[in-house]
C-alpha positions in Angstrom: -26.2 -4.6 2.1 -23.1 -4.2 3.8 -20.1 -6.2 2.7 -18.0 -8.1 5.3 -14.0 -7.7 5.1 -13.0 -11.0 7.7 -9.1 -10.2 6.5 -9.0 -7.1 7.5 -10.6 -7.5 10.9 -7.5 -9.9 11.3 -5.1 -7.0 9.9 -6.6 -4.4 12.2 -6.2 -7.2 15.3 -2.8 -8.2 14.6 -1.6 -4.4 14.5 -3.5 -4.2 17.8 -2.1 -6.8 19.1 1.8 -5.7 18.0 1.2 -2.0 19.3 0.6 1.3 18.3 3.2 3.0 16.2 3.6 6.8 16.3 2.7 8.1 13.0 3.3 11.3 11.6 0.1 12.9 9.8 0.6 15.1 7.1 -2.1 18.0 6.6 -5.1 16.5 8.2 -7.6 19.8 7.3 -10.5 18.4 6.7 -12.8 15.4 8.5 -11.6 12.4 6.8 -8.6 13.0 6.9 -8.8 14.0 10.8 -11.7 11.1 11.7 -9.3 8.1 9.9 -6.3 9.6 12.3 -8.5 9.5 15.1 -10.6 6.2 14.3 -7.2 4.5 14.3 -5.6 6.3 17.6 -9.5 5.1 19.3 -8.5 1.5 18.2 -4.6 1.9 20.0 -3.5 0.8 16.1 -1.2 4.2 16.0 -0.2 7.2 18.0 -0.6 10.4 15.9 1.1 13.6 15.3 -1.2 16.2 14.1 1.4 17.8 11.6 -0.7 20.9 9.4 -2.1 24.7 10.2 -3.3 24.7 13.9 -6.2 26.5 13.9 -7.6 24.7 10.9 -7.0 21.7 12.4 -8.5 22.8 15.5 -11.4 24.6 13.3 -12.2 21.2 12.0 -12.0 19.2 14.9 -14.7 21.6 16.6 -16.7 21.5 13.7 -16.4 17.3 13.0 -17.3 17.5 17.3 -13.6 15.7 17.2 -11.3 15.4 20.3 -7.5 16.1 19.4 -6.9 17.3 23.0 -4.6 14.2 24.1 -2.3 14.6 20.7 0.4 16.5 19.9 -0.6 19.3 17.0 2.8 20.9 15.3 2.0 24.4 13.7 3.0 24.6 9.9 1.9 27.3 7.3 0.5 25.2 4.4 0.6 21.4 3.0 3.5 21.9 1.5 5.5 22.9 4.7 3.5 20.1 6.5 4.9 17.5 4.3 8.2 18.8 5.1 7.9 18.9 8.8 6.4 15.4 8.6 9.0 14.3 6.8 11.5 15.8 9.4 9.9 14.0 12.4 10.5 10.8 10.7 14.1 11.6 10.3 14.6 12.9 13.6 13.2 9.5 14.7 10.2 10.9 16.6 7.6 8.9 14.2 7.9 5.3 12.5 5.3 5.7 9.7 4.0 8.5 7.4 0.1 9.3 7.1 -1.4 11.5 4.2 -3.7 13.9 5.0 -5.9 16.3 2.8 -2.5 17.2 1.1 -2.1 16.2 -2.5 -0.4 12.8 -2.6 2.3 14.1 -5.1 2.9 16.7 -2.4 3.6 14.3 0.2 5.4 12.1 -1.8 7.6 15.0 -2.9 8.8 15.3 0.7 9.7 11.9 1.1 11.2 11.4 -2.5 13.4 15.0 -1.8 17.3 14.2 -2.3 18.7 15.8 1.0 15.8 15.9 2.9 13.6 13.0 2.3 13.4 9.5 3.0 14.8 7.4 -0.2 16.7 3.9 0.3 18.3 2.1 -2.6 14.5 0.6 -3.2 12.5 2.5 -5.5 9.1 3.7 -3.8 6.2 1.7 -5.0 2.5 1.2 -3.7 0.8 -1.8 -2.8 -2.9 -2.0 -2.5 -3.7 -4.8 0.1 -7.3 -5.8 -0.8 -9.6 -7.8 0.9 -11.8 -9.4 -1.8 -15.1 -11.1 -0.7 -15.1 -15.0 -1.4 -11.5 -14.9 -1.3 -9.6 -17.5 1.2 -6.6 -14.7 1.6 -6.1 -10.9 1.1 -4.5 -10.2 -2.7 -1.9 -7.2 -3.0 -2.2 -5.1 -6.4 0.7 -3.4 -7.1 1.9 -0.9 -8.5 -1.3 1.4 -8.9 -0.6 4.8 -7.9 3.0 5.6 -7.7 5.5 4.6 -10.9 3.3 5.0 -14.1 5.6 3.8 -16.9 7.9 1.6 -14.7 11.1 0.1 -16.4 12.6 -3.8 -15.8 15.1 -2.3 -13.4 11.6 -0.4 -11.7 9.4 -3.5 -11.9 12.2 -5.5 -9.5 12.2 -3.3 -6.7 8.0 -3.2 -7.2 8.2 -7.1 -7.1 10.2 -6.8 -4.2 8.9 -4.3 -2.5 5.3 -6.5 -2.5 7.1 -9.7 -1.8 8.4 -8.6 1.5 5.0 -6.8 2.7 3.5 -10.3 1.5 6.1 -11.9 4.1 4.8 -9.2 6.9 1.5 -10.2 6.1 2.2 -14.0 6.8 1.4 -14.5 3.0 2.5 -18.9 3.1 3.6 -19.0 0.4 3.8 -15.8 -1.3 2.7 -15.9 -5.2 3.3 -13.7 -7.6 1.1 -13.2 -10.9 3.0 -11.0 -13.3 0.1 -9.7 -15.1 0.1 -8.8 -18.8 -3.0 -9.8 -21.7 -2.1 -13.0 -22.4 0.1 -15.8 -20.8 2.3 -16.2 -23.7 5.6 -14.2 -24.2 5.3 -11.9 -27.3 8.1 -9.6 -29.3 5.0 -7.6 -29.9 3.5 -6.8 -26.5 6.8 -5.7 -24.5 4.9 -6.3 -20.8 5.5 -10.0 -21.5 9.3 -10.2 -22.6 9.2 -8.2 -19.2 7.3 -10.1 -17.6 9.6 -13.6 -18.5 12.8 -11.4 -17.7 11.4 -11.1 -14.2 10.4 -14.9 -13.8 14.4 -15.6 -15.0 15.5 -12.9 -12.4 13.5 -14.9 -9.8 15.5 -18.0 -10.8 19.3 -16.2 -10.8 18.3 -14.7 -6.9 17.7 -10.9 -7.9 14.6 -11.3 -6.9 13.9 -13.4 -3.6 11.6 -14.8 -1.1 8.2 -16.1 -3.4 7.1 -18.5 -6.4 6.9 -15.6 -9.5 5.4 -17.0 -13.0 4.3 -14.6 -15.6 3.3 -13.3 -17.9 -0.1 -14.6 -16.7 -3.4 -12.9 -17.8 -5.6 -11.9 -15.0 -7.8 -15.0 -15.6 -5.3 -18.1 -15.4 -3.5 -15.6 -12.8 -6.3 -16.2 -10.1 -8.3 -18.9 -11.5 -7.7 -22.7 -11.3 -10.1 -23.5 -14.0 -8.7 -20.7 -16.4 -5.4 -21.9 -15.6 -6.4 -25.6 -16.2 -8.1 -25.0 -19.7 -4.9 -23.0 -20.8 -2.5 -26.3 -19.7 -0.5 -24.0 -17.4 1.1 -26.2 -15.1 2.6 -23.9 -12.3 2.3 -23.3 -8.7 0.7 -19.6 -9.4 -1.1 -20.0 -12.1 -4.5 -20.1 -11.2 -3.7 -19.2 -7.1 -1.5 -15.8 -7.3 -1.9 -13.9 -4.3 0.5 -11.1 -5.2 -0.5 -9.3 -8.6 2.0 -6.9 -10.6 0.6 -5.0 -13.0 2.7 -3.5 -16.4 2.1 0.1 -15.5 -0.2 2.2 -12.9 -2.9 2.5 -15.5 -3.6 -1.1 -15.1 -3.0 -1.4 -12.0 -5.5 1.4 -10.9 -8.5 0.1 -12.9 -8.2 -3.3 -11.6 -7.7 -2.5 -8.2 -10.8 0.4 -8.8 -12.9 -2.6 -10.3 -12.6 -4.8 -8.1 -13.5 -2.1 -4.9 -16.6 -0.9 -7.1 -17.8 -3.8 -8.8 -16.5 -6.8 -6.9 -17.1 -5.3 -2.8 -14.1 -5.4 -2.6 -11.7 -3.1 0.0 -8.4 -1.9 -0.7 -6.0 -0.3 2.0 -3.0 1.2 0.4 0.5 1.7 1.5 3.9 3.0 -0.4 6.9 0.9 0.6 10.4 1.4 -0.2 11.2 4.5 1.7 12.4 4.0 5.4 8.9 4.0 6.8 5.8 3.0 5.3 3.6 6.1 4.0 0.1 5.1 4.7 -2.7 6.4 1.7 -5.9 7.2 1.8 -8.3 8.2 -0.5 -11.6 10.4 0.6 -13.7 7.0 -1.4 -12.4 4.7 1.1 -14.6 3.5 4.1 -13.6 4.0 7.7 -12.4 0.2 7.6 -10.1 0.9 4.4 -8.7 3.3 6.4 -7.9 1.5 9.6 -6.9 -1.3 7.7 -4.2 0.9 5.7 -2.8 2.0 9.2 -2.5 -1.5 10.6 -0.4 -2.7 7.1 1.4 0.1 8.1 2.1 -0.7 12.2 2.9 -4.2 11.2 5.4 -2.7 8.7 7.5 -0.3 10.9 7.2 -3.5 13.6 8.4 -5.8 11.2 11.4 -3.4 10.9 12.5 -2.9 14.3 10.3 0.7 14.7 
């Protein structure tokens, strides 16, 4: 049986609604890569640039019975140069968002991470899963689960950030944020919670702005009222967090994984922090994952003026 995703049928109408943003594709050499570019330039969510090997795009495309005649297809040697070139459009201000292709995402993200030719702010890159969870009211966000793998304190404020402010894109009201560790209880012995509590302080002294944080929370009196009841937490996140932070990527990757493989849930993913959003996709995700990861994306370069 199929599962319904209502929120992102709203994300994929609001990016439709906002315009397509031209997005540079990195590498797309084989069909799902190709299809999910095309899917979302069929839907008006994004206009593409075909950025990879022409003829094995073009061998692909014939092959997938795929129509790439109305975009623009830029001729590179291998992933590694398409990354490159990607990159490059979105400096020279010809695209507002990065896609990943059938590239390596450590390839891509290699490009946009380089020193003199990439795309770094002062923000640390971080990724955000935006997941649409059935019997949910609201999409969650997971973050961070497949960029920063041991982050540090310093890290884990621009990740907190980083999701805040795609929370305020996505008309989160208000925006809550679960910092997750094992128990909900600060601990000398589990450093994720004096972490965890150093973030909640930050929150208070305006480092970090623009949402209700309370942690450490476990992921049970994170999202549950009644966990949150039986533990006496009195807080307005405890037991309603729509934002979750994870201690490291490890974490963050099985629960978002869990949750898409046991739960039906859906997760579109997206890396913010650079000067466009870098839209990811994995080959598992369905062709509604996909699309929905391109409209976070559109209403991200829109939200920034792109």
């Amino acid at each position: 049986m199929e599962v319904l995703h209502p929120h992102y049928d709203r994300l994929i109408a609001a990016a439709r609604q906002a315009g397509p943003a031209t997005v540079a594709v990195a590498h797309p050499c084989d069909r799902n890569a190709l299809e999910g570019a095309l899917d979302a330039a069929s839907l008006g969510i994004i206009k593409p640039i075909l950025v990879g090997p022409q003829e094995r795009i073009r061998q692909v495309a014939e092959e997938a019975r795929l129509d790439i005649s109305a975009f623009p297809l830029i001729d590179t040697e291998h992933s590694h140069a398409s990354a490159a070139r990607a990159v490059a459009l979105v400096r020279e201000g010809q695209a507002s968002a990065l896609m990943k292709g059938s590239l390596h995402t450590d390839e891509l993200m290699g490009a946009v991470v380089a020193t003199a030719t990439g795309l770094r702010t002062s923000r640390r890159l971080s990724h955000c899963f935006v997941m649409d969870v059935p019997g949910r009211t609201e999409p969650l966000i997971i973050t961070d689960a497949a960029v920063n793998i041991t982050p540090t304190l310093s890290d884990k404020v621009d990740i907190v950030q980083n999701a805040i402010d795609l929370a305020h894109v996505l008309r989160f009201d208000p925006v809550k944020v679960a910092i997750l560790a094992a128990v909900e209880t600060v601990s000398e012995k589990m450093p994720s919670t004096i972490e965890a509590a150093a973030l909640c302080k930050m929150a208070d002294r305006g480092q970090i702005t623009g949402a209700l944080i309370d942690g450490p929370l476990a992921m049970d009196n994170a999202i549950d009222p009644g966990a949150a009841a039986i533990k006496h937490l009195v807080s307005p996140v405890a037991g309603q967090a729509n934002v979750l932070v994870a201690p490291d990527l490890e974490a963050g990757n099985m629960l978002a994984k869990s949750l898409t493989f046991m739960a039906g849930a859906s997760a579109a993913g997206i890396v913010l922090g650079a000067r466009v959003p870098v839209i990811l996709t994995s080959r598992a995700d369905t062709v509604q994952a996909r699309l929905a990861s391109c409209a976070v994306a559109v209403l991200v370069a829109h939200s920034a003026g792109r």
